[in-house]
KOLMI-991522 format. One record per residue (C-alpha): residue in one letter; x, y, z. Coordinates in steps of 0.05 Angstrom, whole numbers, plus 5000, padded with zeros to 4 digits. Layout:
<nodes>
{node "A" {X Y Z}} ...
</nodes>
This chain:
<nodes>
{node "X" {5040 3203 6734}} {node "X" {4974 3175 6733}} {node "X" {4905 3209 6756}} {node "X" {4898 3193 6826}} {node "X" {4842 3233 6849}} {node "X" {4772 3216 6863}} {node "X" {4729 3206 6798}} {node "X" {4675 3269 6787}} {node "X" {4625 3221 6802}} {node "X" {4618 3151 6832}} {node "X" {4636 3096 6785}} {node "X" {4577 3051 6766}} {node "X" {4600 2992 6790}} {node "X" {4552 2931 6771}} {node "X" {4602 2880 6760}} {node "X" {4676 2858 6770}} {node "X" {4695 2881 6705}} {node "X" {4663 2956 6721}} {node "X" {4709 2950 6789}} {node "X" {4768 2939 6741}} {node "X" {4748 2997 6696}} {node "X" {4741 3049 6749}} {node "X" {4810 3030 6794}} {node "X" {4851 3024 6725}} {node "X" {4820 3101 6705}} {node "X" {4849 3118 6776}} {node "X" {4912 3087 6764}} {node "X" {4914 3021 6798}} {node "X" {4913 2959 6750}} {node "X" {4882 2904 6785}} {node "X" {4876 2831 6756}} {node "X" {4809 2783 6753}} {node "X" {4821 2769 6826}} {node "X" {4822 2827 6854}} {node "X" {4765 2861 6810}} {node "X" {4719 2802 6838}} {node "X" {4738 2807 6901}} {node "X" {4724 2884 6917}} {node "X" {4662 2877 6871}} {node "X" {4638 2825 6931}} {node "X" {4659 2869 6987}} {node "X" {4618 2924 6961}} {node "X" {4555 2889 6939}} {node "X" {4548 2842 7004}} {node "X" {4574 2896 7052}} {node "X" {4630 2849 7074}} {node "X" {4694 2870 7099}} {node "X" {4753 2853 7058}} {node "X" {4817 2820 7080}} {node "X" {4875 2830 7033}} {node "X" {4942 2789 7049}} {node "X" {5003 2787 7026}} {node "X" {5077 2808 7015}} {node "X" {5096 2880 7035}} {node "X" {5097 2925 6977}} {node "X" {5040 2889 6931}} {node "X" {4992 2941 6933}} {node "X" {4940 2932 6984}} {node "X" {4938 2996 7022}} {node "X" {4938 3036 6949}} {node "X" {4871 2982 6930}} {node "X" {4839 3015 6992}} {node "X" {4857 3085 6969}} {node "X" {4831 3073 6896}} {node "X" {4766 3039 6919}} {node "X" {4750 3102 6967}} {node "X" {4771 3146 6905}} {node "X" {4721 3104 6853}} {node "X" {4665 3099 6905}} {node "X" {4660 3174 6925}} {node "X" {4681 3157 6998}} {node "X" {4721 3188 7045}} {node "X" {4792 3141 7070}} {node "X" {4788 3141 7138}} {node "X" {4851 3102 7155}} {node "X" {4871 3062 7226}} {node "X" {4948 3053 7227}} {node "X" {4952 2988 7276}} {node "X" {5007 2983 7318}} {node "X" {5030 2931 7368}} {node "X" {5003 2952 7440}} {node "X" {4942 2996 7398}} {node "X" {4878 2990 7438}} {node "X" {4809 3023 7434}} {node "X" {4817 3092 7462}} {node "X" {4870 3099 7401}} {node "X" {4820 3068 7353}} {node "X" {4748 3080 7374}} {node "X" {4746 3142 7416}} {node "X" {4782 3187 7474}} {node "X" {4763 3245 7519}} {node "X" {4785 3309 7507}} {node "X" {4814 3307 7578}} {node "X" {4852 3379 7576}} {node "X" {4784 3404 7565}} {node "X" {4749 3382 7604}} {node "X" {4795 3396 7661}} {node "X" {4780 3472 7634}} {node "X" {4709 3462 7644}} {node "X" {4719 3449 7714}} {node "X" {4759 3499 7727}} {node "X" {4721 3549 7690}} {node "X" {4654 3523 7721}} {node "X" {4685 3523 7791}} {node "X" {4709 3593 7779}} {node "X" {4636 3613 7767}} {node "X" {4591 3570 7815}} {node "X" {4573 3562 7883}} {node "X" {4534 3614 7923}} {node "X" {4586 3667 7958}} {node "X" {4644 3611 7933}} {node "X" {4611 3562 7986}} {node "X" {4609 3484 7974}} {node "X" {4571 3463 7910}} {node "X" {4507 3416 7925}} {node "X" {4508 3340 7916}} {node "X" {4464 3353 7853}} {node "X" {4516 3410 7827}} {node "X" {4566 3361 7834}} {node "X" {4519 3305 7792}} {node "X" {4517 3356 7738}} {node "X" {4580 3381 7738}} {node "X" {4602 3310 7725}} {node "X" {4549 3294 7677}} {node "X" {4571 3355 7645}} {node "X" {4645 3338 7633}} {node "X" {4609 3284 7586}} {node "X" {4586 3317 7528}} {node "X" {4591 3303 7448}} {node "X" {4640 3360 7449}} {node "X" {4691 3347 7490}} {node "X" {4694 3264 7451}} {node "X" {4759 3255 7406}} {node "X" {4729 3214 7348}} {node "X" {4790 3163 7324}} {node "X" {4789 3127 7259}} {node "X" {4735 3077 7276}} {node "X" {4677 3131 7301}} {node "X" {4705 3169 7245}} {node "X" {4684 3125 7196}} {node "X" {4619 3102 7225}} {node "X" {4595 3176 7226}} {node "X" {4623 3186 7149}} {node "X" {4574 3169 7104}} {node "X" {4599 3143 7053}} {node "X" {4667 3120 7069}} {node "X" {4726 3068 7071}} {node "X" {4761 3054 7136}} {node "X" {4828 3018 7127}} {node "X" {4852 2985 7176}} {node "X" {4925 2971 7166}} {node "X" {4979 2922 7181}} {node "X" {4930 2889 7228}} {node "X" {4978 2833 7238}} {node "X" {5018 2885 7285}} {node "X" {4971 2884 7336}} {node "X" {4945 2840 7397}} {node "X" {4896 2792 7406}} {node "X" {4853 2836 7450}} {node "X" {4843 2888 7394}} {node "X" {4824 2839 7341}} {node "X" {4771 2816 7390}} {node "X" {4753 2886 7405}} {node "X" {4745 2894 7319}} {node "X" {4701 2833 7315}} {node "X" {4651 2864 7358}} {node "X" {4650 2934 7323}} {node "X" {4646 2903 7250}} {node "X" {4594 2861 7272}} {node "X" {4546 2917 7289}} {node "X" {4575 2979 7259}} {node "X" {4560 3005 7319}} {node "X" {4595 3039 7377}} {node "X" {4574 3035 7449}} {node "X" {4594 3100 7498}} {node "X" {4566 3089 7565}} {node "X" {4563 3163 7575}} {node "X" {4532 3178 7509}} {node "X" {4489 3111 7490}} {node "X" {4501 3081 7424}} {node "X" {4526 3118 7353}} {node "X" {4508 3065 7295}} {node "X" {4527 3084 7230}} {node "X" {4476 3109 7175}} {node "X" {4514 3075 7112}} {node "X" {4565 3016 7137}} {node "X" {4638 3030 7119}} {node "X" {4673 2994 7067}} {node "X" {4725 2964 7107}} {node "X" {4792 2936 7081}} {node "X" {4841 2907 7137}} {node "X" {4908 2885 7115}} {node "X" {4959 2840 7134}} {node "X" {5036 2830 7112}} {node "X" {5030 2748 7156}} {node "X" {5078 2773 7206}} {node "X" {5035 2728 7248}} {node "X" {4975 2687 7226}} {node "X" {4907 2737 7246}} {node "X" {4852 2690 7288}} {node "X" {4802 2651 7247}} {node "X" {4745 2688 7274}} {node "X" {4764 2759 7257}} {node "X" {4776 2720 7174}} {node "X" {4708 2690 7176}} {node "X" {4675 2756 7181}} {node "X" {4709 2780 7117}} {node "X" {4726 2766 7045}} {node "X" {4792 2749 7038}} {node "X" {4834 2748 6978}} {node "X" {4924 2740 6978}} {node "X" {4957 2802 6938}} {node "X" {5007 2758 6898}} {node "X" {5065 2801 6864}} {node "X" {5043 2815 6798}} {node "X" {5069 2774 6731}} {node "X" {5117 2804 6688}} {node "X" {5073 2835 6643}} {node "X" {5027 2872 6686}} {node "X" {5090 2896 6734}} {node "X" {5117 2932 6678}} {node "X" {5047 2966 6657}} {node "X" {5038 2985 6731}} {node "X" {5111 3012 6733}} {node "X" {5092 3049 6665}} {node "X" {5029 3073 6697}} {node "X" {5061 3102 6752}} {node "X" {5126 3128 6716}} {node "X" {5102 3145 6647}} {node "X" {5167 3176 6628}} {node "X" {5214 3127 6640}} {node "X" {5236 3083 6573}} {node "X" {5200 3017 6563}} {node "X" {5261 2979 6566}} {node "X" {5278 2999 6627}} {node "X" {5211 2988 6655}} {node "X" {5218 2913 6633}} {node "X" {5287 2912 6647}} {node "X" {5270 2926 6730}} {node "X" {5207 2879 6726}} {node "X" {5248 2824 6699}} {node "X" {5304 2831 6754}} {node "X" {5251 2846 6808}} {node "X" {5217 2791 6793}} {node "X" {5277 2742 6798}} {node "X" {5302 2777 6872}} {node "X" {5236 2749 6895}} {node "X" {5251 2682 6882}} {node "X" {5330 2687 6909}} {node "X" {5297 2681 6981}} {node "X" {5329 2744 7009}} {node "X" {5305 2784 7074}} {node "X" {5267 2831 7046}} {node "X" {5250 2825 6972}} {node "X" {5229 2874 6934}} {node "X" {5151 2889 6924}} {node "X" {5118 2927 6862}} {node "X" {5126 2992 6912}} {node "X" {5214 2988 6899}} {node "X" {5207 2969 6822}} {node "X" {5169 3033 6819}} {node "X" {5221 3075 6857}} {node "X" {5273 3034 6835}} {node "X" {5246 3052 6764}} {node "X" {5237 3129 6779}} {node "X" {5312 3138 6816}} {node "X" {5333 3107 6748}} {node "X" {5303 3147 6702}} {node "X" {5325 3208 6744}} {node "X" {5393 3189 6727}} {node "X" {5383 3188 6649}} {node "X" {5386 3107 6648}} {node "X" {5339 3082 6588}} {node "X" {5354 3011 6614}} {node "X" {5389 2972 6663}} {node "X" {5455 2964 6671}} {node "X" {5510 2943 6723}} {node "X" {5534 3019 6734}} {node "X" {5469 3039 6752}} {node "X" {5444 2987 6779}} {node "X" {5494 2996 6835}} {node "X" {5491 3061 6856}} {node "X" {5410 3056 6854}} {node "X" {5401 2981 6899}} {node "X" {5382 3016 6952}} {node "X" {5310 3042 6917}} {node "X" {5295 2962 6908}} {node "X" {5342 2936 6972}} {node "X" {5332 2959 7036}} {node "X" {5369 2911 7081}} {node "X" {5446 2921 7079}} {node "X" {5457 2842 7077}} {node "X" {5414 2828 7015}} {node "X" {5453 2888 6979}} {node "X" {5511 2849 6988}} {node "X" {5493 2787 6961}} {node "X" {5458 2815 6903}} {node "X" {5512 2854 6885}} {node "X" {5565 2803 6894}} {node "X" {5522 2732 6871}} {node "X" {5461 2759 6839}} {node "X" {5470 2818 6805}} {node "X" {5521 2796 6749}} {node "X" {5481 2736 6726}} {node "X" {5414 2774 6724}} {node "X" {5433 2830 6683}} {node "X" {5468 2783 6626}} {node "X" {5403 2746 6615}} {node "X" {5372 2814 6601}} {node "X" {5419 2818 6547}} 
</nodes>
């Protein structure tokens, strides 16, 4: 299993080919592309926008470059329906109902009515830094440094991608009761997106962008060996190569370098040094998750696939 905790120090990273060096040391093997393309978002404090199929790695990119940079992940799970008070910030509303009650137990001469400018400071009161709930966003503008990841944005609604534009424009977080927090440091932000619906121009133009393609044979099979070290090499290359061809036999849900890896490790559980139909079988659901595809690769892929791996 590679080393996936944060280096003892933060990587030096003065060039693309320094990005590469530090994510492959904590286990994620990027190619050219992506080297250059976190390098960017790093130097020009831009955010980066990383497309592409489910399972191709862009969440774990996030994780590694918080891990190489020193920075704390501070990660926003998006949602369809999410909206500021689950993103930004809240109010601790169960305690500040407690205040009350505690500060109406305790106030008011002989228990008579409190004063209009009690009242004005009772409210005020109810206000405070301590009873705010921080969510990912304020988390990560207060974190210096850190990453905030901002997943599957694709899942949520126009109104919150217009609500992001305005916060990664400033790194800054208005609270009418509180004034303004602005962060220190600006987070490293990475927003990701499996295109289950094309995000707005405007929220792109305010990033880098760069499209996670699956990864060519070759480097599949060194990420799979990365990430299951004692599996055989043959059957390593033997799930890359079959992986590989399910993604081009257009089925609902193909498999990503996430299922060759599990696919890989259920495999090697089983004592399998490479591929065959036996095991293959009984182990499609690590790679397949939709009951339809199974079929048809069993039935009309399946056979054909594992005779060209000889």
């Amino acid at each position: 299993m590679p080393d996936r905790s944060t280096l003892d120090t933060p990587a030096v990273l003065d060039s693309p080919t320094d990005v590469a060096a530090a994510l492959d040391r904590v286990g994620y093997l990027p190619d050219p592309g992506i080297a250059t393309a976190a390098f960017l978002a790093i130097r020009m404090q831009r955010p980066l926008f990383l497309e592409g199929d489910p399972g191709v790695g862009k969440t774990a990119l996030a994780v590694a470059l918080a891990q190489i940079t020193g920075a704390t992940l501070v990660r926003l799970q998006c949602y369809e329906g999410i909206d500021a008070s689950q993103a930004l910030y809240d109010w601790d509303f169960p305690r500040q109902i407690l205040h009350l009650r505690a500060a109406g137990a305790g106030g008011g001469d002989a228990g008579g009515p409190a004063s209009g400018a009690d009242t004005e400071a009772l409210e005020a009161s109810l206000y405070q830094r301590r009873f705010l709930v921080a969510r990912p966003i304020l988390q990560a503008l207060e974190t210096t440094p850190s990453v905030l990841l901002i997943d599957e944005i694709d899942r949520a609604d126009d109104e919150f991608e217009a609500f992001l534009l305005e916060v990664l424009a400033d790194n800054a977080v208005t609270i009418p009761e509180l004034g303004t927090i602005r962060a220190e440091r600006a987070p490293l932000v990475v927003l990701t997106s499996n295109r289950t619906r094309e995000v707005h121009d405007a929220l792109k133009r305010r990033c880098l962008y760069h499209w996670l393609a699956h990864p060519q044979f070759a480097r599949e099979v060194e990420i799979v060996r990365r990430h299951v070290p004692e599996a055989a090499q043959r059957l390593a290359r033997d799930v890359a190569a079959v992986a590989g061809a399910l993604r081009d036999a257009d089925l609902l849900k193909p498999p990503g370098i996430a299922e060759s890896i599990d696919w890989t490790r259920a495999l090697h559980v089983l004592g399998a040094r490479s591929l065959d139909a036996e095991t293959a079988t009984v182990t499609l659901g690590a790679a397949i998750k939709y009951h339809e595809d199974q079929v048809r690769v069993q039935r009309d892929l399946l056979p054909d696939l594992l005779e060209r791996l000889g």
